[in-house]
C-alpha positions as CSV (number, residue, x, y, z in Angstrom):
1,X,-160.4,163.2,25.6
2,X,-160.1,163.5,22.0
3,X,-156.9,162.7,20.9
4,X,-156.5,164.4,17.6
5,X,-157.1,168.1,19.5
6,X,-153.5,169.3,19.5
7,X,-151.9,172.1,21.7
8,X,-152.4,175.5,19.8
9,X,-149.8,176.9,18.4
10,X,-149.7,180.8,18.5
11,X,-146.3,180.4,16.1
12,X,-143.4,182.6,17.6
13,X,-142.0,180.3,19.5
14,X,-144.6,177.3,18.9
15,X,-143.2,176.1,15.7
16,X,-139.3,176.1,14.6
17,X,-137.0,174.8,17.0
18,X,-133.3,176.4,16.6
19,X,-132.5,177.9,20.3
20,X,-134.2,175.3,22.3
21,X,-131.4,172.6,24.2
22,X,-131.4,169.3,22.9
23,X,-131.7,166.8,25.6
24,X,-128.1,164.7,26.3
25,X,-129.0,161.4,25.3
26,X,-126.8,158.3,26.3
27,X,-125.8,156.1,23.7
28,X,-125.3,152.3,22.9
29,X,-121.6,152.3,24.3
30,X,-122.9,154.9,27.9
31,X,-121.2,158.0,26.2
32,X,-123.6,161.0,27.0
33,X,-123.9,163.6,24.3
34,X,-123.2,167.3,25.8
35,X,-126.4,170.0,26.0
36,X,-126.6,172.4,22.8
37,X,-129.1,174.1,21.5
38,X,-131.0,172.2,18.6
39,X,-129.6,173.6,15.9
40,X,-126.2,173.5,17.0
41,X,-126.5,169.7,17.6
42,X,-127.8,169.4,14.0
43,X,-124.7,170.5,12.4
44,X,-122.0,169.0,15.1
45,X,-123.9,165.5,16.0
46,X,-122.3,162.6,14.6
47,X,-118.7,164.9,13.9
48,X,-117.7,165.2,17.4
49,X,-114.2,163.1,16.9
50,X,-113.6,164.9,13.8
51,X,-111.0,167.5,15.3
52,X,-109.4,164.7,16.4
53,X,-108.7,162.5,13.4
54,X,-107.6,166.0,11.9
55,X,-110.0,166.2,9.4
56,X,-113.1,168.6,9.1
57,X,-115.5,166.9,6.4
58,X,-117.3,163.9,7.3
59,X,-115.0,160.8,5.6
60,X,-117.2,158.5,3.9
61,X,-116.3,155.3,4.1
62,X,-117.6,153.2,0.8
63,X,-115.9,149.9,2.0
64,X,-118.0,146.3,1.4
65,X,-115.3,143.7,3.6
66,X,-112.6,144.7,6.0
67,X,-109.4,142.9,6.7
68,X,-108.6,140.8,9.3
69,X,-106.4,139.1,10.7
70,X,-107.4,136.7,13.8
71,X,-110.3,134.6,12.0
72,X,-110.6,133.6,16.0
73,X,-111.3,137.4,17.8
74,X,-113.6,137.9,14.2
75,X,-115.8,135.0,14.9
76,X,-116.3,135.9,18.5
77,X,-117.7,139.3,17.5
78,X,-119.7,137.9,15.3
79,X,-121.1,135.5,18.0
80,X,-121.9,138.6,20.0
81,X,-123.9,140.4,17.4
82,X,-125.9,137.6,16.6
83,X,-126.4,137.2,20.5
84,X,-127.2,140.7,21.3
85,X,-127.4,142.9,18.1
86,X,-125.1,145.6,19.7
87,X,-122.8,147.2,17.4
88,X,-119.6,145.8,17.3
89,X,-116.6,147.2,18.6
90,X,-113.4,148.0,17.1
91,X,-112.6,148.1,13.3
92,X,-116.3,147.3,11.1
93,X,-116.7,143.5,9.8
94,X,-119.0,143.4,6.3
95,X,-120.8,146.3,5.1
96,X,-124.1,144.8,5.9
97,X,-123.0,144.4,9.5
98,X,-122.1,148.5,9.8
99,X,-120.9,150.7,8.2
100,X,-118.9,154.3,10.0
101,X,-120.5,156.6,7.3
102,X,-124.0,155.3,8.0
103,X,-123.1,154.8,12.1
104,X,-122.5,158.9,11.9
105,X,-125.9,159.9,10.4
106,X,-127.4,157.3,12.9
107,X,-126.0,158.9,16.0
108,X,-126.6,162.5,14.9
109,X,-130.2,161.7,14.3
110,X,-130.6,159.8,17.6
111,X,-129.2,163.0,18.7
112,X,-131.9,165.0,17.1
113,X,-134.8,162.7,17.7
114,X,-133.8,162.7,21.9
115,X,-133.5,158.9,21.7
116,X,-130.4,156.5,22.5
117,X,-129.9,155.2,18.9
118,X,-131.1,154.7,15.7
119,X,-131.1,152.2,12.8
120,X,-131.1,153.2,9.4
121,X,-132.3,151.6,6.2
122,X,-132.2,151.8,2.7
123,X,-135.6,153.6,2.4
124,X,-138.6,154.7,5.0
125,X,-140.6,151.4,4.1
126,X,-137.6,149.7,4.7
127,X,-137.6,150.8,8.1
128,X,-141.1,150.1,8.6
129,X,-140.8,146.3,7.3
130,X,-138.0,146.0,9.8
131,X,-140.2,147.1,12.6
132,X,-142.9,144.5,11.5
133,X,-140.7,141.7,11.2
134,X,-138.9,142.5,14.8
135,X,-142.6,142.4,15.9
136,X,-143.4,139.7,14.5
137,X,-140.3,137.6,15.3
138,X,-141.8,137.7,18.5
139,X,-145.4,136.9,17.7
140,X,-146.6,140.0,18.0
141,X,-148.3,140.0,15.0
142,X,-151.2,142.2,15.3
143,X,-150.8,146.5,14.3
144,X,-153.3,148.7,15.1
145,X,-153.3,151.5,13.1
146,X,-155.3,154.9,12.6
147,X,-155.5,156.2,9.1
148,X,-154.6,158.4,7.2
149,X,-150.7,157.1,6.7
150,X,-148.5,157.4,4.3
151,X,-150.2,155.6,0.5
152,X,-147.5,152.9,1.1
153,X,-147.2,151.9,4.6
154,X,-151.2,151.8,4.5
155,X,-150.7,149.0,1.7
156,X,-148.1,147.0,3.1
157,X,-149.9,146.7,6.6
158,X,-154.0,146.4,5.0
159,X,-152.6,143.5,2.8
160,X,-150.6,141.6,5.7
161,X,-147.4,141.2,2.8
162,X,-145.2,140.3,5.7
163,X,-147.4,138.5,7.8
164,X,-148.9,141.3,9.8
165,X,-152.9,141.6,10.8
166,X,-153.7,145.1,11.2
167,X,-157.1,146.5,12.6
168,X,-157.9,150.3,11.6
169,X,-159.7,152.4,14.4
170,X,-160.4,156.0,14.9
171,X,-158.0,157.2,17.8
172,X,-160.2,157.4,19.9
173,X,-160.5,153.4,19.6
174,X,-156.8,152.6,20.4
175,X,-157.1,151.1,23.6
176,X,-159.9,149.0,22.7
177,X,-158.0,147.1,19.9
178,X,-155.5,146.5,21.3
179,X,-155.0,142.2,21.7
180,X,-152.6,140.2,23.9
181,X,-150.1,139.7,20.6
182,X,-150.6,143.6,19.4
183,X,-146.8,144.8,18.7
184,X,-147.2,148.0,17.6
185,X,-149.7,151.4,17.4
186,X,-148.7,153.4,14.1
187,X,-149.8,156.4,13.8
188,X,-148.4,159.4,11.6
189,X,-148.8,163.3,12.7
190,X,-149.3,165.3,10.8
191,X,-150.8,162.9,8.3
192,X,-150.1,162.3,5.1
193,X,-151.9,163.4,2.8
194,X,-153.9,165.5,5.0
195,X,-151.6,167.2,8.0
196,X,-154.3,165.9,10.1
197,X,-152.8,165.8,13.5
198,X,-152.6,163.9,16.8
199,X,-152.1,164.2,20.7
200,X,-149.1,161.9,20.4
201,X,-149.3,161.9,24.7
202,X,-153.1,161.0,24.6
203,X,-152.4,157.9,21.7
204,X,-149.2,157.1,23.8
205,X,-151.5,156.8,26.9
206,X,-153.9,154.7,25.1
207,X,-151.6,152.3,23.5
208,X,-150.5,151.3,27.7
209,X,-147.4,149.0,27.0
210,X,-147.6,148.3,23.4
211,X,-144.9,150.3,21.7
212,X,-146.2,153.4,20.0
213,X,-144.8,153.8,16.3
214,X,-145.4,157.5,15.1
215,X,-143.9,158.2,11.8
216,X,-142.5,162.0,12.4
217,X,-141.5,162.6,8.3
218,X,-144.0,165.9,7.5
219,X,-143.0,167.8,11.0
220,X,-139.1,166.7,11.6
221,X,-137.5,166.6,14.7
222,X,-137.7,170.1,14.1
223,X,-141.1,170.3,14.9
224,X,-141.5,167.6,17.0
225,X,-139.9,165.1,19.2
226,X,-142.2,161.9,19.1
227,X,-140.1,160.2,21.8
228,X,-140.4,163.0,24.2
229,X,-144.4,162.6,24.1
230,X,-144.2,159.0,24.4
231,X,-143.4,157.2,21.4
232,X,-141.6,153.9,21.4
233,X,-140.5,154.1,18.3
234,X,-140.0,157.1,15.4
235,X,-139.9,156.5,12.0
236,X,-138.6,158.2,9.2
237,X,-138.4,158.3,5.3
238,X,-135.0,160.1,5.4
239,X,-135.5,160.7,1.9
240,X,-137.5,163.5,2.7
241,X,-136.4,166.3,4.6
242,X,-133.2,165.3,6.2
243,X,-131.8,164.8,3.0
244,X,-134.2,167.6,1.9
245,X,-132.3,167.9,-1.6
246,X,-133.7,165.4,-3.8
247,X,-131.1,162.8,-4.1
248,X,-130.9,160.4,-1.9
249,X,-132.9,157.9,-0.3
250,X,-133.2,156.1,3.1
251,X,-135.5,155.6,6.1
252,X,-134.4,155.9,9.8
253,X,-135.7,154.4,13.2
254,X,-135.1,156.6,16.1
255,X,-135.5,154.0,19.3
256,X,-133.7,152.9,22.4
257,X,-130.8,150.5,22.4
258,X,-133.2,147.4,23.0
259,X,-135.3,148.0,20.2
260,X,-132.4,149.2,18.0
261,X,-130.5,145.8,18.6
262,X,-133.4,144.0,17.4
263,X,-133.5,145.8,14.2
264,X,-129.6,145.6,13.5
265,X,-130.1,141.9,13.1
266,X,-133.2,141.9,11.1
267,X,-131.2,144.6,8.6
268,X,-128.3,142.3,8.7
269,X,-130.5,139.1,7.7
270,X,-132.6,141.2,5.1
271,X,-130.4,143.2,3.5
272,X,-132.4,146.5,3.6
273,X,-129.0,148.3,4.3
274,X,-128.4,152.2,3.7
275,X,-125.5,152.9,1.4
276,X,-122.7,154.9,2.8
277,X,-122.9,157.1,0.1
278,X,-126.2,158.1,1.4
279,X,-125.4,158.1,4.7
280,X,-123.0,160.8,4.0
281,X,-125.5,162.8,2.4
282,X,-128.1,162.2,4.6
283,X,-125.8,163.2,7.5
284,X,-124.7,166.4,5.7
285,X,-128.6,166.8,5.1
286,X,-129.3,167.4,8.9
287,X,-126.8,170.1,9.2
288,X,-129.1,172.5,7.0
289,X,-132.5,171.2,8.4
290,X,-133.0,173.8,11.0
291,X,-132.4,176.6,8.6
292,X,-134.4,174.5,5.7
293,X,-137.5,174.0,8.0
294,X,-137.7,177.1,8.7
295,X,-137.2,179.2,5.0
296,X,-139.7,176.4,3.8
297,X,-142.5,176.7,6.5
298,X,-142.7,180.6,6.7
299,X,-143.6,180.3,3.0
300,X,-146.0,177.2,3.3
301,X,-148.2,179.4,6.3
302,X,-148.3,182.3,3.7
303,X,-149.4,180.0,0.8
304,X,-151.9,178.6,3.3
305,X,-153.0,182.4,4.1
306,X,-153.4,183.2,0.3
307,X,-154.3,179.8,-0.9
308,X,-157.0,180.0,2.1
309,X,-158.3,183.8,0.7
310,X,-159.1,182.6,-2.4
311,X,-162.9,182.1,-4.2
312,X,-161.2,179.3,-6.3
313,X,-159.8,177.4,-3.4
314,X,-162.9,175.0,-1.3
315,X,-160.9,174.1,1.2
316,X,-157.2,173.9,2.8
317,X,-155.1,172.0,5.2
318,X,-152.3,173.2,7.4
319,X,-151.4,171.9,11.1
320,X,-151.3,173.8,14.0
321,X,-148.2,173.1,14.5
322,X,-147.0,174.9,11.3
323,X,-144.8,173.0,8.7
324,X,-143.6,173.0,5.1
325,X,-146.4,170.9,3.9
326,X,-149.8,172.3,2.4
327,X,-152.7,170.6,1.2
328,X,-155.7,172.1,-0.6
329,X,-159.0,171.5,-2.2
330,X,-160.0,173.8,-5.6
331,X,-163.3,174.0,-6.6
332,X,-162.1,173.4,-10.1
333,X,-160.3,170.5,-11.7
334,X,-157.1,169.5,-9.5
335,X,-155.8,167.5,-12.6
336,X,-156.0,171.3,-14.4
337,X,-153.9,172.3,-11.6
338,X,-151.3,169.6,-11.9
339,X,-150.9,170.2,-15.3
340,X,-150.8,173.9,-15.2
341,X,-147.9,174.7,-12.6
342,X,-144.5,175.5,-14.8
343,X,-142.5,176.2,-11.4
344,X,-143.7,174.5,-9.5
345,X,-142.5,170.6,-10.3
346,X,-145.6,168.1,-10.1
347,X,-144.1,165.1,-8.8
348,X,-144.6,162.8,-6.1
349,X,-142.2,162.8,-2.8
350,X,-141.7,166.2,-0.7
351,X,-139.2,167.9,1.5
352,X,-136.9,168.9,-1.1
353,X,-135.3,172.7,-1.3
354,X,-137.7,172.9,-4.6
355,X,-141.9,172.7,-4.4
356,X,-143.9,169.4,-5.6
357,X,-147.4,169.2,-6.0
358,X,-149.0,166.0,-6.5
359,X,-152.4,164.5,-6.4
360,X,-152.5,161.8,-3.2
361,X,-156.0,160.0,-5.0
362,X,-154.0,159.9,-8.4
363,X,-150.2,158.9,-7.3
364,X,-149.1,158.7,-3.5
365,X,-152.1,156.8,-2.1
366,X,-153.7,155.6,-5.2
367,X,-152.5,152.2,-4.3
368,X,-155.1,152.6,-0.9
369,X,-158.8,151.4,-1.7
370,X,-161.2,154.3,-2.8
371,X,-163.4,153.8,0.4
372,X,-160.7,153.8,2.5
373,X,-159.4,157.1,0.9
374,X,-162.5,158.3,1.3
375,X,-162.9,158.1,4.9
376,X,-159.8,159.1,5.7
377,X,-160.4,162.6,4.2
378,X,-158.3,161.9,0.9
379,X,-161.1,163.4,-1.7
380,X,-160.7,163.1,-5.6
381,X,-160.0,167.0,-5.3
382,X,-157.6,167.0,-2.9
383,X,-153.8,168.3,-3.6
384,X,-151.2,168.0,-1.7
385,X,-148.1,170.5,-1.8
386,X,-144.2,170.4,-0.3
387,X,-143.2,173.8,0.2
388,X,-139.2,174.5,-0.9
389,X,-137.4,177.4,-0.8
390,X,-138.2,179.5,-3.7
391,X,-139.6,183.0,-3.1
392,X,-143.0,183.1,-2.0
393,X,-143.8,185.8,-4.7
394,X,-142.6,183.0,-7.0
395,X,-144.7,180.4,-6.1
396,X,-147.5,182.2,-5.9
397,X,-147.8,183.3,-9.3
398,X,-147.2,180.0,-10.8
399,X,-150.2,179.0,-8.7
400,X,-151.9,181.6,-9.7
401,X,-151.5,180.8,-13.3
402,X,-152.4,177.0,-12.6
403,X,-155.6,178.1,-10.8
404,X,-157.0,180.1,-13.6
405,X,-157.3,177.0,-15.4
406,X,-160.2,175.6,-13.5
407,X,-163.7,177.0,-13.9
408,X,-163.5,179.0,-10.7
409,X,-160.9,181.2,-11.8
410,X,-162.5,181.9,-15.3
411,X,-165.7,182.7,-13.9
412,X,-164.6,184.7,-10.8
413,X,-164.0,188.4,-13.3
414,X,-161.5,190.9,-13.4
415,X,-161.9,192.3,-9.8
416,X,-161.6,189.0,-7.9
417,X,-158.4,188.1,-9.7
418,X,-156.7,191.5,-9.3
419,X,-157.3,191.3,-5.6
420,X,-156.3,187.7,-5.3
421,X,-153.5,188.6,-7.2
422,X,-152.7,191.2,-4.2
423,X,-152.3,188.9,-1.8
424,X,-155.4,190.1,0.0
425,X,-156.7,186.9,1.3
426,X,-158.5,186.9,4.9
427,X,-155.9,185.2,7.3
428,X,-159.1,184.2,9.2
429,X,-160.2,182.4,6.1
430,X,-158.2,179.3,6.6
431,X,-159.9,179.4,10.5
432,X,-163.4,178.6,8.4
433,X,-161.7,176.3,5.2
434,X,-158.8,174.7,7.1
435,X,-160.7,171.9,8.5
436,X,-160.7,168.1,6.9
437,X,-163.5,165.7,6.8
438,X,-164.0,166.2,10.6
439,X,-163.6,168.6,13.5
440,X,-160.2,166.9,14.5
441,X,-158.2,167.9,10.7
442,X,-155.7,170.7,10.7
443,X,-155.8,174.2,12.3
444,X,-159.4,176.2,12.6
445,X,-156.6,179.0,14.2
446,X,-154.8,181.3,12.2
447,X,-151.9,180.1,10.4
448,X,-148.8,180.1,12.8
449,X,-145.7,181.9,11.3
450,X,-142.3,179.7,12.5
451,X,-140.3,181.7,14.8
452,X,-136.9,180.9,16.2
453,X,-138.0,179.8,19.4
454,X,-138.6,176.2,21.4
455,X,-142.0,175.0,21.4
C-alpha cells in the first residue's frame, strides 16, 4: 500500500469539522466528558465548572508557590507525583508542578484531540524534546522519522542534541527500521513545508507497537484527529493555530494518561513549563478555532484555484484534505515575491488571523542540509503561505502586485494579466501543478472548499 495516498476529499463535508460529535473521552481522575458536537466542545471544554464558581471568564491563575500548611500531607503528594506523575490533587504545589490556568487549556484540548490528557509546554519543540527524553529515559533511543518535518524538529532529531539516533526512510520503509530500542515514528501530515500528506492508519499499522508521533499543527483537530487513526501521541506547536492570533507561544502533547504521566515529570525536572498567561490565551484561542479554520481555509483553496491558473505560477501545493496552508512554486524569483507583498506580512510562523509568507529554503528549514531539503521536495523556489482571514479579493491583489515582479509576470502581456486579474484560473489546473517532487505530494483533485460537515 502506499501510505502517503490519502482518502479524497470531495470538500462539503470532507474538510471542516463544526457539526460532527466529539468523542467523550475519560480523563486522568475517570470523569467522562459529555457528547457535543465539535465546535461546541471547543468553546465549553476546559470551562465546564465555571457556572459553578459563579464566574463566566476563564480565571487565570499567575501564582508561582501556594501556601500550605501541613509540610507532612505536602510531602506525601509530592512522593506520589514523583512515583506516578499523576496530577496532584487538591489545591496546586509550585508552578512548575501545575498550574489551573494551564490544566484548563490541557483538558479542553485533550477534549479536542479525542485523547485522555494532554501535557503542555512552553513551545512545540518543547514538547517534542519532552517526548525524546521520556523515550529515551527508557532506552529507547532510536526515532525513525520520514521527512519532510518541521525545519526544527528535523535539526534537533538529524544532530542527536539530546541523545537521540534517528534513521530517515520513505514511508513506505517504516516497518523495516524499526529496531528493538526504537521509541518513537514521527511523522507530520500535512508536511511542513510541503502539505505533503500521509495515511496516518497505514504508518500506524507499520510502526506495530512503537508509539506513532504525528505532529497535527498545519490540519488542527479540526481537520484531523491523529489519535483516532492510530497515533500514540499528537503533537502540537500551540503557537500556531490554537492560539491562532500571533501572541503567544506553546506546544502541546495530546496522549493517554500513561504517556502523559511520563511527560509531567520530565516538564517538572526540565523546566520547559507553559506560562499561565498563555495558557489562558491559548485556551481562549480554541474557542474561535472552528470558526477560524474555516474563514481561513475557504480562502487558502481559492488562492490555491487562482494561484494554480496562473502562467507565472510553476507549481502549487494544497492537501486533499483542504486547510489554511498554501505552498507554491513561481517561475520567477521567490525572493522578488517576498519582498514585493505589502499586505501580506513576510514572516516566518503561520496560523495567525493575518497571512505570512515565507521562504522554507531561506528561514524555516534553512537550518536542514541542502540535500536533505532537496529530497524532501523543499526547492530553492518554493514559498510557503498561512492563509488569515483577510478578504480573498485582498490577498489576491497584493499577490498579484508581488508576482509581477518576477520575469513571468513582465513577459506574460496585457491580455494574460487582465485575465489573471479576473480570477479566471482553471480549477483543474492545480489537478496538473498540485503535485510535489513525487506522485504521493498534495492533491492531483480539485481543490476541496471546507464545508460545515464531519469528515
Amino acid at each position: 500500500m502506499d501510505i502517503r495516498q490519502s482518502t479524497e476529499s470531495t470538500g462539503s463535508a470532507e474538510t471542516i469539522r463544526s457539526t460532527e460529535t466529539a468523542p467523550g473521552t475519560q480523563g486522568p481522575h475517570g470523569d467522562v466528558a459529555a457528547r457535543h458536537a465539535f465546535a461546541t466542545e471547543a468553546v465549553h471544554a476546559g470551562r465546564e465548572d465555571l457556572p459553578g464558581m459563579g464566574l463566566h471568564a476563564v480565571p487565570l491563575d499567575l501564582s508561582t508557590t501556594y501556601p500550605s500548611y501541613d509540610s507532612r500531607q505536602e510531602a506525601a503528594r509530592i512522593d506520589a507525583f514523583a512515583a506516578t506523575g499523576a496530577r496532584p490533587d487538591g489545591p496546586p504545589v509550585y508552578a512548575r508542578l501545575d498550574n489551573p490556568t494551564v490544566a484548563r487549556f490541557e483538558t479542553a484540548l485533550a477534549r479536542l484531540e479525542g485523547t485522555e490528557s494532554a501535557v503542555a509546554f512552553a513551545s512545540g519543540m518543547a514538547a517534542l524534546s519532552a517526548c525524546l527524553l521520556a523515550c529515551g529515559a527508557q532506552g529507547l533511543r532510536h526515532v525513525v522519522a520520514v521527512r519532510p518535518l518541521y525545519g526544527c524538529s528535523d535539526h534537533l532529531l538529524d544532530t542527536g542534541l539530546l541523545g537521540t539516533e534517528v534513521t530517515w526512510v520513505d514511508p513506505a520503509g517504516i516497518a523495516d527500521a524499526i529496531r528493538p530500542d526504537t521509541g518513537l515514528v514521527m511523522v507530520e501530515t500535512p508536511a511542513n513545508p510541503t502539505l505533503a500528506e500521509l495515511d496516518l492508519r497505514a504508518v500506524a499499522h507499520s510502526c506495530g507497537t512503537v508509539p506513532l508521533l504525528a505532529d497535527n499543527t498545519f490540519a488542527t483537530p479540526v481537520l484531523q484527529r491523529p489519535a483516532e487513526r492510530g497515533a500514540s501521541l499528537v503533537l502540537h506547536s500551540a503557537t500556531k493555530y490554537l492560539g491562532g492570533h500571533g501572541d503567544v507561544m506553546g506546544g502541546v502533547v495530546a496522549c493517554d494518561e500513561e504517556f502523559a504521566r511520563v511527560l509531567r515529570q520530565v516538564r517538572f525536572a526540565t523546566g520547559g513549563v507553559l506560562h499561565p498567561l498563555a495558557g489562558y490565551l491559548l485556551l481562549r484561542g480554541l474557542s474561535t478555532l472552528t470558526v477560524r479554520m474555516r474563514a481561513a481555509s475557504a480562502t487558502a483553496a481559492e488562492l490555491a484555484r487562482r494561484l494554480a491558473g496562473d502562467p507565472r505560477v510553476a507549481r502549487v501545493h494544497y492537501p486533499r484534505l483542504g486547510g489554511a496552508m498554501v505552498a507554491f512554486e513561481p517561475h520567477g524569483d521567490p525572493h522578488a515575491v517576498i519582498g514585493g507583498v505589502r499586505l501580506i506580512t513576510p514572516a516566518v510562523s503561520l496560523g495567525s488571523v493575518d497571512t505570512l509568507i515565507q521562504h522554507p529554503a531561506s528561514i524555516s528549514h534553512r537550518i536542514v542540509a541542502e540535500g536533505d531539503r532537496r529530497s524532501s521536495g523543499i526547492g530553492d523556489r518554493l514559498l510557503r503561505m498561512s492563509v488569515g482571514l483577510e478578504d480573498v479579493a485582498d490577498l489576491w491583489r497584493d499577490l498579484d502586485r508581488a508576482l509581477d515582479g518576477g520575469p513571468a509576470g513582465r513577459d506574460e502581456g496585457p491580455a494574460g494579466r487582465d485575465a489573471r486579474r479576473a480570477g479566471q484560473g482553471d480549477p483543474v489546473g492545480l489537478s496538473a501543478r498540485a503535485a510535489g517532487p513525487a506522485a504521493e505530494g498534495p492533491a492531483r483533485v480539485p481543490v476541496p472548499v471546507p464545508g460545515r460537515g464531519g469528515r
